[in-house]
C-alpha positions, 0 to 999 in steps of 0.5 A, a space after each residue: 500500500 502507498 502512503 496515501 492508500 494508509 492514511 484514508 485507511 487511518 482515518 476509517 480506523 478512527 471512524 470506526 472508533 468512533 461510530 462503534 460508540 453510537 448504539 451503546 451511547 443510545 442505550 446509555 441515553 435511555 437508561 438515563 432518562 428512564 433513572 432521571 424519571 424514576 422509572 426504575 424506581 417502581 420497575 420490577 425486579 426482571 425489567 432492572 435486570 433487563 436492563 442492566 443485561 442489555 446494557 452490558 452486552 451492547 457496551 461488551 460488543 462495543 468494547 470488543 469492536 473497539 478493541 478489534 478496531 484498536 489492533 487493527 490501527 496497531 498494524 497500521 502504524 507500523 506500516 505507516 512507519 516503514 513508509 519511505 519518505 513519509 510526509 510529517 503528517 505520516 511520521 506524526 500518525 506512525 508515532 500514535 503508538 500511545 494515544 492508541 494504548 491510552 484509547 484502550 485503557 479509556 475504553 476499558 476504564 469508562 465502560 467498567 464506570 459507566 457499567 457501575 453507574 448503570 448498574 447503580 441507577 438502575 438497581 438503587 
């Protein structure tokens, strides 16, 4: 692949980053109103359990796509960093190597917190 074929590539992994968030912030989205309305309050036990199960899976399957999309982008670095004469653009992309170690512990760190706080505002 030639460089700029690598770069549009780049940009995909971090579009997919990002559109790998969607749903589960679209599941968060309605668990917060149903809490902030005290749904959850008169809800029985299996809609809470419902709940916290459907936001779980869609924030595993979403972590997991991140991290598959993560590995990817790892491979993509090292081959932006074998380009022969890469632009600076190309050098400061291929030298990314820690803000893509500091995505997955992000993703890791903010999933199990939110999980948390879900779990909290649903069963609380």
């Amino acid at each position: 692949m030639d460089e700029q074929a690598l770069l549009r590539l780049w940009n995909e992994k971090r579009m997919q980053i990002i559109l790998a968030q969607i749903a589960p912030a679209l599941v968060l989205i309605a668990v917060f109103v149903l809490a902030a309305q005290g749904t959850f309050a008169d809800a029985s036990d299996a809609a809470r359990y419902l709940t916290i199960a459907v936001a779980a899976s869609t924030g595993l399957l979403a972590v997991v796509s991140q991290f598959a999309i993560i590995r990817e982008a790892e491979a993509l670095l090292q081959d932006l960093d074998r380009v022969a004469n890469p632009t600076a653009l190309t050098k400061k992309i291929a030298s990314s190597r820690g803000f893509l170690s500091l995505t997955a512990a992000g993703v890791i760190g903010l999933s199990l917190l939110v999980f948390a706080l879900v779990v909290w505002s649903v069963l609380g």
